[in-house]
C-alpha positions in Angstrom: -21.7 9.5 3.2 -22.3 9.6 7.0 -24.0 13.0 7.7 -21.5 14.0 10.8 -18.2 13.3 8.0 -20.0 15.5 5.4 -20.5 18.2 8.3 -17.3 17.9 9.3 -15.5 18.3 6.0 -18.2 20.9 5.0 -16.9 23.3 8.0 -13.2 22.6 7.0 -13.2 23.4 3.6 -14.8 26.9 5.0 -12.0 27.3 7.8 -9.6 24.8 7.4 -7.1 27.1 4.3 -7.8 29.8 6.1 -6.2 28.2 9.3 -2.3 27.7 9.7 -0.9 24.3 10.3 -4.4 22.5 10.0 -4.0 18.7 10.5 -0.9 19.4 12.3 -1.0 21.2 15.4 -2.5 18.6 17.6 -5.9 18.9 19.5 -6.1 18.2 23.1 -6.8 14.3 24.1 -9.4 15.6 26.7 -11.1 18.1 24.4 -11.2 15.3 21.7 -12.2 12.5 24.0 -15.4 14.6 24.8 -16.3 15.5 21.1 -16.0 12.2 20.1 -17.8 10.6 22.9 -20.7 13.4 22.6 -20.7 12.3 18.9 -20.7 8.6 19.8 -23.7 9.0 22.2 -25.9 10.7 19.4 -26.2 14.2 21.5 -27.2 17.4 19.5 -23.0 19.1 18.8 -22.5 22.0 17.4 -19.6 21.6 15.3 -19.9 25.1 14.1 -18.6 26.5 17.7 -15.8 23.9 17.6 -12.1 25.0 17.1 -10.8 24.4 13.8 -8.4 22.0 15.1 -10.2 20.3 16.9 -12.2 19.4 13.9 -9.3 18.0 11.8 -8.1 16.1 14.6 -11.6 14.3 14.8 -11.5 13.4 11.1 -8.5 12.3 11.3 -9.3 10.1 14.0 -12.1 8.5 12.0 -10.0 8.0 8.9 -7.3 6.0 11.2 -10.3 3.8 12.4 -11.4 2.4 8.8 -11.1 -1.0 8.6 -8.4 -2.0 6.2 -8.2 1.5 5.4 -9.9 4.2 3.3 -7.4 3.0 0.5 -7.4 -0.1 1.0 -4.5 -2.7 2.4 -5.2 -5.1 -0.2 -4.5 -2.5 -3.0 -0.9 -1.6 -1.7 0.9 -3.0 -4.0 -1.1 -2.0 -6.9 -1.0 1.9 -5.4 3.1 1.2 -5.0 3.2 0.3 -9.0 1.5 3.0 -10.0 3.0 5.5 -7.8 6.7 4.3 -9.5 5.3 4.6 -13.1 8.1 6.2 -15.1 6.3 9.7 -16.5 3.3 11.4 -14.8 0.7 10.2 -17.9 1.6 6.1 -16.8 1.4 7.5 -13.2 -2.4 9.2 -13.6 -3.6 6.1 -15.6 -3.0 3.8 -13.1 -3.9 6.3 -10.1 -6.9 6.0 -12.1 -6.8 2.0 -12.8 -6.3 1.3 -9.1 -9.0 4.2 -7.4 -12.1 2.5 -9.6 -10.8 -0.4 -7.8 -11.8 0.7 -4.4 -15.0 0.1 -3.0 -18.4 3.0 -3.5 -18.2 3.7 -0.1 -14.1 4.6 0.0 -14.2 5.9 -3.4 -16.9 8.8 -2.4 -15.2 9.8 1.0 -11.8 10.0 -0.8 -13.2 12.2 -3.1 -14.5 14.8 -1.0 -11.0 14.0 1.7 -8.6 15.0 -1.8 -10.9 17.8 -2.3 -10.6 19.2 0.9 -6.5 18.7 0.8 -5.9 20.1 -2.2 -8.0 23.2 -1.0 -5.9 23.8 1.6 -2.8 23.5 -0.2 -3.7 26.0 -3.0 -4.1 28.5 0.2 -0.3 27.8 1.3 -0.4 31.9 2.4 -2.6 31.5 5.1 -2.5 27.9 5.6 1.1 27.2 6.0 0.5 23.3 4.5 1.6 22.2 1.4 0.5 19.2 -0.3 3.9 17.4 1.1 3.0 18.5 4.8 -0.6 17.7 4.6 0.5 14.0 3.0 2.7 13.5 6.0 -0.1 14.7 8.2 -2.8 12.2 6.9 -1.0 9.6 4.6 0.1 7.0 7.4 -3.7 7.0 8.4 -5.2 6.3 4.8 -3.2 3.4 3.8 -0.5 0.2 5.1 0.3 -2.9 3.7 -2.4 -5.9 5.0 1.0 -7.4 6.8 2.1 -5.1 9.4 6.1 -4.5 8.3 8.7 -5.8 10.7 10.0 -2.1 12.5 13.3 -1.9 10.1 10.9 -1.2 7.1 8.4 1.1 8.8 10.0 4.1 7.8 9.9 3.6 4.2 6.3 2.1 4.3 5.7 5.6 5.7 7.6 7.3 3.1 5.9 5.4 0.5 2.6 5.8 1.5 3.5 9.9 2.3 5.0 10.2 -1.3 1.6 8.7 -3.2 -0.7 10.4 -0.6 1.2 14.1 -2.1 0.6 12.7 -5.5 -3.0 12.4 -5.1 -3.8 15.6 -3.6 -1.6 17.1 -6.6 -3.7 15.2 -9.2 -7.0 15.4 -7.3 -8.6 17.5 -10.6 -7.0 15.0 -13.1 -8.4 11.9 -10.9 -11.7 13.4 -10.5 -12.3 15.7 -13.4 -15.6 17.5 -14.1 -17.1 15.0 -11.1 -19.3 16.5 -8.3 -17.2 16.3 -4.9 -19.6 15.4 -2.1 -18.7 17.7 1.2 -17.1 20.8 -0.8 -20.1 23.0 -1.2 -22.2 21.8 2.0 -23.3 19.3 4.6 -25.9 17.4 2.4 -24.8 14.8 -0.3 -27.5 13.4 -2.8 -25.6 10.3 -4.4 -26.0 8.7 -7.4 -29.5 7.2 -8.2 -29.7 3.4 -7.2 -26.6 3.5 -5.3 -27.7 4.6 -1.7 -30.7 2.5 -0.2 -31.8 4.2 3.3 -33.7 1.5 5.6 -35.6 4.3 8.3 -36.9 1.3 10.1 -33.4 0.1 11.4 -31.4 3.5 11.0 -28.6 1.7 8.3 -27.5 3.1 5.4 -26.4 0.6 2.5 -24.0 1.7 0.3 -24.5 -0.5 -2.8 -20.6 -1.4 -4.6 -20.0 -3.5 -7.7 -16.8 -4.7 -5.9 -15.7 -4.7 -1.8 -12.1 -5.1 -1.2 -10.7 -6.1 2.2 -12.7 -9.4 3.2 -16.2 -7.6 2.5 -19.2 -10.1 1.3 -19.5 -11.2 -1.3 -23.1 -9.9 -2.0 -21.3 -6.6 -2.8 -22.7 -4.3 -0.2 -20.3 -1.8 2.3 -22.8 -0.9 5.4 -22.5 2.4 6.7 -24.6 2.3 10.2 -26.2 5.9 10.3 -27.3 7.4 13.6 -27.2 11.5 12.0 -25.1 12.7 15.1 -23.9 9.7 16.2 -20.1 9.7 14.3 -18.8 6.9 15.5 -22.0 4.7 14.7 -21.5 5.9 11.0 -17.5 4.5 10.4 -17.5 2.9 7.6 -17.3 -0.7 8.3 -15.8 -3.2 5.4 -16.2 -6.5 7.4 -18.0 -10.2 6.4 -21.5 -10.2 6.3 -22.6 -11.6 9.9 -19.3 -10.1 11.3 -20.8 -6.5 11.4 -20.5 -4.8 14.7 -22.4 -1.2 15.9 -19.9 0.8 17.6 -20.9 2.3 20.9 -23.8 -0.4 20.6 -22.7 -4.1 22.1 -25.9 -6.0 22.1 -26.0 -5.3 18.2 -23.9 -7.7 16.4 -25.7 -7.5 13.1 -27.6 -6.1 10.5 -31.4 -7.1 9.3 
């Protein structure tokens, strides 16, 4: 996982249930702009000394920004099924069915994202969020169909997509149970042996899935480009091989 994300949901599992209305009262634009573009140009931040706030609102920012999604476009209607399955066993089975679905890359991010969520909804005292309000908070940017709906439907997309985002922070410890969370206990992640390849020479990461979703190529890799305080350089990007772009970097259209 890109170090600046595991830094970011380190420090808001720390702060975020003790905060009220985390991941919804806003940040500013301006004071957002500047983090992100500080982030972007690979200076030294120290998130530590940010507000609270202000470090929701820049996750949430980079979870909107995922190509196709963190859960996946093409898996809507197979995240719709299992959300309507008739008793909560059928529901968990194919919450399960459908998540071992998604790429490595997704699959390890929304680990440590349902973590963080439920977290702050067991705190309800201080944090004012329930698992309901933090869905409505976050859903809309994890998930929507690969066709964007015609406006008349948009609502209950939304409603849909709020109602299945609640039911996985509620079943976060049943999804994921007895699993090691990456970004719950701190800002360093060691994955899986064989399933992380680090290339120092070009600064990528290669994040190594049996499967890729969403038009990925078909060699089976997800590239997460790497600069360690660069956050925007490190979105996750589920695109064609050849088709890969560096963000904040123009004259870099591919990967070696």
């Amino acid at each position: 996982m890109p170090q600046p994300i595991q830094d970011l949901l380190a420090l808001l599992h720390q702060r975020g249930p003790s905060t009220e209305g985390i991941f919804r009262l806003a940040a500013g634009e301006r004071d957002l702009g500047a983090l992100r573009e500080a982030l972007d140009s690979g200076q030294e931040v120290p998130l530590q000394s940010q507000p609270v706030h202000l470090l929701a609102a820049t996750l949430k920012d980079f979870l909107r920004k995922i190509p196709s999604k963190l859960l996946e476009a093409e898996l809507y209607q197979q995240w719709m099924g299992a959300l309507h399955k008739s008793s909560r066993q059928a529901r968990l089975a194919a919450l399960k069915e459908v998540t071992n679905k998604l790429p490595q890359a997704n699959l390890i991010l929304l680990k440590s994202l349902l973590s963080l969520l439920h977290n702050i909804s067991s705190n309800t005292d201080s944090s004012r969020m329930t698992a309901r309000s933090l869905a409505i908070c976050v859903g809309p940017n994890l998930l929507s169909p690969v066709e964007e709906p015609p406006l008349e439907m948009l609502m209950e997309v939304t409603s849909r997509v709020t109602e299945l985002v609640e039911l996985l922070i509620e079943m976060q410890g049943e999804l994921f149970a007895e699993e090691q969370v990456p970004g719950s206990d701190g800002p360093s992640v060691e994955e899986e042996p064989g399933t992380t390849e680090v290339c120092e020479s070009t600064n990528t990461m290669t994040t190594k899935a049996s499967s890729l979703k969403g038009g990925t190529a078909a060699t089976g890799t997800t590239r997460l480009i790497c600069q360690p305080t660069a956050l925007q350089k490190c979105r996750v990007r589920l695109m064609p091989e050849g088709h890969h772009t560096w963000c904040g970097d123009p004259k870099r259209s591919e990967l070696s």
